[in-house]
N, C-alpha and C positions, 0 to 999 in steps of 0.2 A: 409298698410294704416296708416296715421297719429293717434296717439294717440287722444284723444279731453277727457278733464277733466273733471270728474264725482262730481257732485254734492251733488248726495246721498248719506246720511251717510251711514255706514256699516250696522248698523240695521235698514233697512227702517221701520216705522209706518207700524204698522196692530194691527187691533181688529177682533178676533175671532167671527163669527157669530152666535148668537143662531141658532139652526134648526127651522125651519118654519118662521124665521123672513126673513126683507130683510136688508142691510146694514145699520150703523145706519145715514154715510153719505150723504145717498143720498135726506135724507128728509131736510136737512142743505141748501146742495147743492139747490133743487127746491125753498125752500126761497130766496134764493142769486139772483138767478135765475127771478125768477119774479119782485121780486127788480129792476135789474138791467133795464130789459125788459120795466118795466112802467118809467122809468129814461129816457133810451133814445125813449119812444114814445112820452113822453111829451117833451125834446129836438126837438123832427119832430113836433110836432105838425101846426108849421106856414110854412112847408114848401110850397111852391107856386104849385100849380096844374094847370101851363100853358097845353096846347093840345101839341101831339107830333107824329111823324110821324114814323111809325116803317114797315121797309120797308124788306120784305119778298125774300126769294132764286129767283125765279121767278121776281122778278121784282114789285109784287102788292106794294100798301101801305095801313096801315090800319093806320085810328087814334086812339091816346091813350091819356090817362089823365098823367102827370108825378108825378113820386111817388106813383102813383095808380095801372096804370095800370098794368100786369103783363103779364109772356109769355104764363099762362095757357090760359087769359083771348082772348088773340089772338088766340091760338088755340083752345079754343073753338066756335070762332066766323065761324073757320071753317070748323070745323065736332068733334062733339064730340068722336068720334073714335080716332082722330089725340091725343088729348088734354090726353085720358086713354090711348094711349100707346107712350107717350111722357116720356122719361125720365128725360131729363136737358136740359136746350136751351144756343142756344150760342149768346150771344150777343156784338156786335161790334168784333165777333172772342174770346170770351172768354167767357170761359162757367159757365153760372146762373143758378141759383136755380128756378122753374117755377111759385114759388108763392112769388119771391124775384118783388117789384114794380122796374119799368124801372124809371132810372133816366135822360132819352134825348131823344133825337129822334134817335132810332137804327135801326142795320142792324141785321135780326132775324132770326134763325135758331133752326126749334128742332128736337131732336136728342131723336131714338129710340135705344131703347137694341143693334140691332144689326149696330149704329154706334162706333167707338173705344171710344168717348165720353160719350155715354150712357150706352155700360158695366160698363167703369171702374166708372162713377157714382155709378152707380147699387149695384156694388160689396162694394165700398167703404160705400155704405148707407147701406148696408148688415152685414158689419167688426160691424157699431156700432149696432147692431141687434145683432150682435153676442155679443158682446161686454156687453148691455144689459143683455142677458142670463146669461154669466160669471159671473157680478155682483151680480145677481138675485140667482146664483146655488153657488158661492162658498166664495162670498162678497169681489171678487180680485179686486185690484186697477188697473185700466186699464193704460198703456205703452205706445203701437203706433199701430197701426191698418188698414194697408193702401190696398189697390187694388192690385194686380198683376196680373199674367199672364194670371194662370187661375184659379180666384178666389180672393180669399184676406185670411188674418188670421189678429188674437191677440194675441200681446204679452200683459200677467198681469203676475203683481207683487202676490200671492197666499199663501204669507209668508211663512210655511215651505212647503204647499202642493203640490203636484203633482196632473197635471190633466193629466189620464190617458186613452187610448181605450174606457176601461169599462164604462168612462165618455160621451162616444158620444152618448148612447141616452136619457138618460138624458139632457145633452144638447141642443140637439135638440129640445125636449119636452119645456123647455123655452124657444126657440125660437120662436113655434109653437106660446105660448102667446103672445109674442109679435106685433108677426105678427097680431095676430087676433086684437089685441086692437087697429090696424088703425092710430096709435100716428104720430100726422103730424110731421114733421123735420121744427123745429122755428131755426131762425138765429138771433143771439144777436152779435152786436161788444158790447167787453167791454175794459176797463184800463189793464193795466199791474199788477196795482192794486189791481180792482177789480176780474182779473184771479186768482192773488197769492190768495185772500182770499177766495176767491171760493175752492178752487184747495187744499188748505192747508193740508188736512189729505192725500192727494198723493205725498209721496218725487219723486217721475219719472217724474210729472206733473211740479212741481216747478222747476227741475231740468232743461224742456226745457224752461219755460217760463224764465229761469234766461240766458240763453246760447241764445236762440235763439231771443228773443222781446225785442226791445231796451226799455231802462228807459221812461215814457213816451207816449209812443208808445201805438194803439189801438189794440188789435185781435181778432177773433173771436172764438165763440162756437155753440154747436147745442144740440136744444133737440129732445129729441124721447123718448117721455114716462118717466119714472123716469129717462132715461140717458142724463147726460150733458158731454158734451166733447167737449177739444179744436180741432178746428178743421177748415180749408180754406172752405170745402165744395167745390164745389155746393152739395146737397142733393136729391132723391127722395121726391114728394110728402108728401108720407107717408111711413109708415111700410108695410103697406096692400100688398102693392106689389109685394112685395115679396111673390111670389106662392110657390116656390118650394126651397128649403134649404137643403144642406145636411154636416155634419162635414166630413172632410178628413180626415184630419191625428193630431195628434198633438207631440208636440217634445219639447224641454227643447231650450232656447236661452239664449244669452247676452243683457244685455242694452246696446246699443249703437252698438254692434256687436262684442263688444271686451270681450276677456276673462277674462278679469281682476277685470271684474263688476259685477254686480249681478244676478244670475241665472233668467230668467223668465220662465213662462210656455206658451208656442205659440199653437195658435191651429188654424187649416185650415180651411176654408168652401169655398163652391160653391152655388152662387144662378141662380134661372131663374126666367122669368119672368109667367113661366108655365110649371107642371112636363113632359110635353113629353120633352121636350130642356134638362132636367137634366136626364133623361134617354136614351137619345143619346149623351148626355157629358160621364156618365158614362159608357155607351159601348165603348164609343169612350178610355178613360183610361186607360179599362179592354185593350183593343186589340192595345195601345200604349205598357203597361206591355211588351205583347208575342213580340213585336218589336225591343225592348228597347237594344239598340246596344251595355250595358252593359250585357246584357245576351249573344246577338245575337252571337257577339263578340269570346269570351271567348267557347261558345260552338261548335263556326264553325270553333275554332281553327285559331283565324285572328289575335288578340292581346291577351296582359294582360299588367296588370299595378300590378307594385311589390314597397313594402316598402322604398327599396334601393333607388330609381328614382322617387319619385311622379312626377306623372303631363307628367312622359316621357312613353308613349306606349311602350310594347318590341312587335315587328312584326315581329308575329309567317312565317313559307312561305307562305303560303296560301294567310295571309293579306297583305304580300308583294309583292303576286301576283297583287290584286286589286291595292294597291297605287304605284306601278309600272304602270302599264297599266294606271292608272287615270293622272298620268307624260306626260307616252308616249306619250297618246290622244291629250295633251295640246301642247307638243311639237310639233306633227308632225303636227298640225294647225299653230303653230307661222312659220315656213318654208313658206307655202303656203302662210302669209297674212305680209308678211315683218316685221318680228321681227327678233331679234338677240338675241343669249342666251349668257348669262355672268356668270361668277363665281367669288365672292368675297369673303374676307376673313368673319371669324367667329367674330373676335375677334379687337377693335381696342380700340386705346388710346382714354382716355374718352374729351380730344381736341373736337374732332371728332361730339361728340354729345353737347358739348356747344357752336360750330359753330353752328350747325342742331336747336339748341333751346331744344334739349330733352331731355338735363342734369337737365334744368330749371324746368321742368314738367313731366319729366317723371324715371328720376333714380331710383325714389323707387319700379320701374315695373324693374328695370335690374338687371340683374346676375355683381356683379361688386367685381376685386378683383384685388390685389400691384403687380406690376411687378418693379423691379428695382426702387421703392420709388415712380414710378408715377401708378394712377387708368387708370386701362382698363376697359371694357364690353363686356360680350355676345353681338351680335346685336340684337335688335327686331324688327329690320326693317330693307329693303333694303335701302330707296330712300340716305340717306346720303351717302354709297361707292359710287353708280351711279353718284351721284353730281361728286364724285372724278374725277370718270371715263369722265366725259363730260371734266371736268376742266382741262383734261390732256394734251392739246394742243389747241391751237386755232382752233376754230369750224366753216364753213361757213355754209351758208343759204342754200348750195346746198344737205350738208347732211340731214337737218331735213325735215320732221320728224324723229328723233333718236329713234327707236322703241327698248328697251334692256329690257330682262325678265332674271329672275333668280329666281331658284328654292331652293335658300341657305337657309339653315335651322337657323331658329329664335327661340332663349328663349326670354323668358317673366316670371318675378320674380312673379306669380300670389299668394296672399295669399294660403294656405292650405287648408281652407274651403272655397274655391270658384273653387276649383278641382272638375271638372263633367266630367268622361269615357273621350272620344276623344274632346266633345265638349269645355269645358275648361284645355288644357294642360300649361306646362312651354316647351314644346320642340316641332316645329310644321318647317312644310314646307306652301308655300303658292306659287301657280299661278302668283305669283308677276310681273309685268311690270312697267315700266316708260317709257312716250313716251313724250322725250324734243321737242317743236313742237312752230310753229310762233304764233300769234295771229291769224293770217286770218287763220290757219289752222285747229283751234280747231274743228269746227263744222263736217266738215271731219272726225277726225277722231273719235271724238263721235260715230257719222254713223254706223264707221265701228266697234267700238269696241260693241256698240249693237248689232249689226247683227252677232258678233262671240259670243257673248251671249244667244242671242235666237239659234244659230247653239249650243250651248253645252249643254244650258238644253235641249232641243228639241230632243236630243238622252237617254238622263234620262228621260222623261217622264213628266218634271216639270213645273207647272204652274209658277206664277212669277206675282209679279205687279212694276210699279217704279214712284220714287217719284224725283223730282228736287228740292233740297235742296238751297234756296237763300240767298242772303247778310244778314250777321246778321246786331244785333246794335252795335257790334265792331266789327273790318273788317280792313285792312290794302290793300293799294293800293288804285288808284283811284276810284270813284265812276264812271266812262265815261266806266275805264276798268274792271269792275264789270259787268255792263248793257250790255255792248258786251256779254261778256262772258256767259250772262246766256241768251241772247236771241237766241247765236247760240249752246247752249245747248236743248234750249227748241223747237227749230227750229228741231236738229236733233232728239230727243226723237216725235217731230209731224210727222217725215218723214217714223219713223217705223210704222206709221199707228193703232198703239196698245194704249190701251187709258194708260194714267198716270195724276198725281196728284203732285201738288205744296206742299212744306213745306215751306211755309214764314220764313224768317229770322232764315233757319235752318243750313245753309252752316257753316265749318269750317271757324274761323276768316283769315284764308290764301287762302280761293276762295269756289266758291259755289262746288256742287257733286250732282251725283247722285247715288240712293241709291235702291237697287233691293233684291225685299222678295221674295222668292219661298215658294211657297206651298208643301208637302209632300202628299203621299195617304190618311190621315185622316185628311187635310183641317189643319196642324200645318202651323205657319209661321215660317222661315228660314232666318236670315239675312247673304246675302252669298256676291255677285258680288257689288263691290263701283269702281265707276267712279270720281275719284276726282281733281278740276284744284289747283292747287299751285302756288301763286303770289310771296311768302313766300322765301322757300328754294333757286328758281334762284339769291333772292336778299342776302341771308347770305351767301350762297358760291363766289355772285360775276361772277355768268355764264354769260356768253356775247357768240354771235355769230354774222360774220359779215355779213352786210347784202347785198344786190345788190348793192346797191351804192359803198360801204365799196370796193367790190369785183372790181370795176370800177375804182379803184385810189382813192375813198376817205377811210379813218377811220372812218366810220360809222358802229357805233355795237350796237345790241338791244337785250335785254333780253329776253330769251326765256321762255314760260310757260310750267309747268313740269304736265303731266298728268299722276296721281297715278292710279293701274287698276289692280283686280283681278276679275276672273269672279269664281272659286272653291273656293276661301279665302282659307283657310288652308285646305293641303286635307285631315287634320286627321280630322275637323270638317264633311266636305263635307264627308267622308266615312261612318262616324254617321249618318249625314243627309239619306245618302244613303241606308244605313242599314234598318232603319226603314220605308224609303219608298219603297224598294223592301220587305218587312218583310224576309229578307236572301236571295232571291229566285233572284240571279242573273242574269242577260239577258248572253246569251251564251260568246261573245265578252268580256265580264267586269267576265267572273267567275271563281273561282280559281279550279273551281272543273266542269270540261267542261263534259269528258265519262269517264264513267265506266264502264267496261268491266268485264262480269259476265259468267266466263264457266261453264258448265253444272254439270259436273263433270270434277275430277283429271286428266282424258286422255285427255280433253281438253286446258290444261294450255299452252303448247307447242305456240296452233294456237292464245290464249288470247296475249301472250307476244309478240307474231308477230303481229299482226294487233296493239297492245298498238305502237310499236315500227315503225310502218310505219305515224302511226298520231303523235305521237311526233316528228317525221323528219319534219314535216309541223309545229308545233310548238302551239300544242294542248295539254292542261291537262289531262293528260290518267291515269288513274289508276286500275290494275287487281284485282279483288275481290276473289284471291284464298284461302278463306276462308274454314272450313268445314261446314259451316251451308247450310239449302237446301234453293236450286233456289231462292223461292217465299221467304224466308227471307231476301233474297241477294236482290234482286230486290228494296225490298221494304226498307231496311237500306237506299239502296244508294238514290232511290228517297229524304229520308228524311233528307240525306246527303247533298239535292240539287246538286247532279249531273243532268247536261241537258241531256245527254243523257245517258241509259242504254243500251248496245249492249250485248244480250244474246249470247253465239257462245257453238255450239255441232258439231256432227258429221256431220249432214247435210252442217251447211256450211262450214264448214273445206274443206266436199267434191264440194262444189260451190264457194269455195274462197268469201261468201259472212256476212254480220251480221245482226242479227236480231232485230233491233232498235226498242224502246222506250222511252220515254220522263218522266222527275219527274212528269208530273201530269196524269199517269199513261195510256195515250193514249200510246197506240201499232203501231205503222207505219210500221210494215211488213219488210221483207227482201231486205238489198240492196246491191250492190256492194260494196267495197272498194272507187274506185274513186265515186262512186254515191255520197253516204255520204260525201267525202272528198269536192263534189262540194258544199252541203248542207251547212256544215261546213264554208265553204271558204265565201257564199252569206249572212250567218249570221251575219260575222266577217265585210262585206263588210255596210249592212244595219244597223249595231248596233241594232242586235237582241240578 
């Protein structure tokens, strides 16, 4: 990442706080504060209170006063239940605060806890809650305090202190008051000005307002009780709201993110809007933990990631089992549904990607190093060799669509501290496709590349939702071939029958995409399979194919559109993904550890290595448990080894040439043949069990 220059001096301001006081800022602060507040109400005072029509999901309209009315005021008009569990409302598609007055006649929407709008409100009105406390418990200068994934945290500035574990319940414990004291969330814009003078005993605060608010320029802040803080908002209500609170974790940061700056102290919380939700969050955590493909991993002997390498898995066999087979799987579908596989080089002249555009924007993501006085790079993509490969002779209309996948391994120059187990690596494979294809054809194959989508999770078990991502407000290419393109997108995502959801003006500036989240067993979302069109690349490479006419005696040649497609993304991601959704426990077909074969005792070895040796000719993971521990130890290791199946073998079936099968979750299925089991085996491998 780009440096960005620090504004704070080396010793930021701090004043130590008596015990039992509270900072001595913040009583400055609320003068400032109401000052500014009765400034700009008398400002408002003559604004016009014309009637205005604010027109509801449904279709209703309700009338409103302008400047007055508010989003609470509309849902209360229609059931005071709506209005208490309304968190932020969206208005004209952008989301407001529900006691901020309407300033025109809108398009109304409110949004509970469990829309993505109303968490990350939630959360965000929660950080300054927490935020508060902080203040309240250690007199820290608060930093930046935003929403995420699940949950939010605060960085403060704590002067020398640390806030430590031992600190979480105590902190809590000022949280608790906060919440109780119901302190509405007030929204003030002020000056650039009037922030700096506010803001002044915080060098962090001054630091953005000087980097980020132009000279001039208005912004806003919020209070909530003795806390004022800069801040976009929309807000909660109030504090009340917040039912249930609990601190996570907390951990030492940088300002800005960079090392170079000044130590902060970050600490995590989760809220809900009621303790049963935060005590089915935290089961749900606890039993992500036992998941956690960083464990999972490393214990079932699949990866490790070593010092030497960051960022590069080393795949133990086992793991090379599963991302083999997760290949195969892919491949032996591209056969059946007309793709062609390709293999390109690792490595090319860095040319290559200032044709592509990706020297422009994206170099400081690449492995780049001299070869004979000129810059090469790792690839981190396919689609620019594939450009080559089109570009390699003139192309007719009768080849496309050109369906070419490649499975060539890609770096990615990823920061050090944004390394996460398989989920963020620098050295990854990917499902990768491009399919160079006409205009009329898009919609087609859309079609089909959903329907080998829903076929590949549909054998993993995974739910999935998709979004179609539209023209933004910068966009390159016509606007006529825009509206094609997303109507016969949306055409074909209506044809799967499966519902989906619009992102306005979300598409890449080089053509719209669609964009598909999978769910895991504990309801996590996954961003895996991207379906993306490309206006872009046909036109910096210069691809032409000719067309019917062309083909007929004339020189008529038309651009082809390039559609980018994975449906695994990288399969060291997707094996993560995988991990934690099977909690280890592999469906028989995907396992690295298929039977284990458990002889009774030492005279039995003989008939274990024979029957291992008749299922590995069929091409099954066999392994003989000729340990000296007994039986019922044996047994039970392997199940926890996630072996599928357990075959006990003694004398008896030595003398019936038969095995005595069982399964990891400790069912017994009796005695069977050789071929019996081998057909079991074979209809498992057939059904993706």
């Amino acid at each position: 990442a780009t440096q960005t220059e620090c504004l704070v001096p080396a010793q930021p301001q701090w004043q130590d706080m008596p015990a039992g006081e509270k900072p001595s800022f913040q009583k400055y602060r609320l003068e400032m504060f109401e000052k500014i507040k009765a400034k700009r109400e008398a400002e408002k005072g003559n604004l016009p209170n014309d009637p205005i029509k604010v027109t509801l999901p449904d279709g209703n309209v309700k009338e409103g006063v302008k400047n007055k009315t508010t989003p609470f005021d509309i849902a209360m008009e229609i059931s005071k239940g709506l209005a208490n569990n309304a968190v932020v409302a969206k208005v004209n598609g952008k989301t407001w605060d529900l006691h901020r007055p309407l300033e025109g006649d809108a398009e109304l929407e409110l949004c509970k806890f469990d829309s993505p709008e109303g968490r990350e409100t939630f959360w965000h009105s929660s950080a300054h809650v927490l935020g508060l406390a902080l203040e309240n418990r250690f007199g820290a200068h608060l930093c930046v305090g935003p929403a995420i994934d699940d949950g939010f945290y605060y960085d403060v500035y704590a002067g020398g202190n640390t806030i430590s574990p031992s600190d979480k319940e105590d902190i809590e414990k000022y949280v608790d008051e906060v919440v109780k004291g119901k302190h509405p969330f007030e929204r003030v814009e002020m000056s650039k000005d009037e922030a700096l003078e506010m803001f002044k005993y915080n060098d962090f605060k001054i630091d953005v307002l000087k980097r980020k608010v132009p000279d001039g320029a208005m912004c806003t802040a919020y209070r909530c009780g003795d806390l004022i803080d800069l801040c976009r908002g929309p807000h909660l209500p109030d504090t009340g709201r917040v039912k249930a609170f609990a601190v996570m974790k907390n951990s030492s940061a940088y300002w800005q993110g960079q090392a170079s700056n000044h130590t902060l102290q970050r600490v995590y919380g989760v809220s809900f809007p009621d303790s049963k939700e935060l005590k089915q969050h935290l089961f749900r955590l606890e039993e992500a933990k036992k998941r956690d493909h960083r464990n999972v991993g490393p214990h079932q002997e699949l990866f490790f990631f070593h010092e030497l390498s960051p960022g590069s898995a080393f795949w133990l066999p086992h793991g090379a089992r599963i991302y083999n087979k997760l290949v195969d799987f892919i491949r032996s579908e591209y056969f059946k549904r007309g793709y062609q596989e390709v293999i390109t080089p690792n490595v090319y002249n860095l040319k290559l990607w200032e044709i592509s555009g990706h020297a422009a924007h994206y170099k400081e993501n690449m492995f780049i190093f001299n070869v004979e006085g000129q810059e090469f790079g790792m690839k981190p993509m396919n689609c620019p060799g594939h450009c080559l490969m089109f570009s390699m002779r003139q192309r007719s209309f009768r080849e496309l669509p050109w369906r070419v996948a490649d499975f060539g391994v890609l770096h990615r120059n990823e920061l050090s501290g944004a390394l996460s187990g398989l989920t963020r690596v620098r050295r990854f494979q990917q499902d990768d496709a491009h399919i160079f294809c006409k205009p009329e054809d898009v919609q087609g194959e859309i079609e089909d590349m959903l329907k080998f989508i829903d076929f590949v999770y549909g054998k993993f078990g995974l739910q999935y939702e998709m979004f179609l991502s539209t023209r933004p407000q910068k966009f390159i290419g016509e606007v006529a071939m825009w509206d094609e393109a997303e109507k016969q997108l949306a055409a074909a995502l209506n044809n799967t029958g499966k519902a989906w959801k619009e992102n306005p003006e979300d598409g890449a500036f080089y053509g719209p995409k669609i964009d598909i989240n999978v769910f895991d067993a504990l309801g996590r979302k996954h961003q895996c399979a991207t379906i993306q069109l490309d206006f872009q690349l046909p036109i910096r490479f210069g691809l032409k194919y000719v067309t019917s006419a062309g083909a007929d005696g004339g020189d008529k040649e038309e651009r082809p559109i390039i559609v980018h497609r994975a449906i695994l993304g990288s399969v060291e991601r997707f094996t993560a993904i995988l991990i934690e959704h099977l909690a280890g426990k592999w469906p028989f077909w995907l396992s690295p550890r298929q039977v284990a074969i458990v002889p009774v005792s030492q005279d039995h070895f003989a008939y274990a290595y024979e029957v291992q040796q008749v299922l590995m000719k069929e091409g099954y993971y066999v392994d003989v448990d000729d340990s000296s521990k007994t039986l019922q130890k044996k047994i039970r290791e392997n199940q926890l080894a996630q072996y599928n199946y357990i075959l006990v073998v003694g004398k008896e079936e030595i003398e019936s040439k038969t095995v005595n099968v069982r399964t990891r979750d400790n069912v017994v299925h009796g005695t069977k043949s050789i071929p019996q089991l081998l057909a079991e085996l074979r209809q498992n491998v057939v059904e993706f069990k």
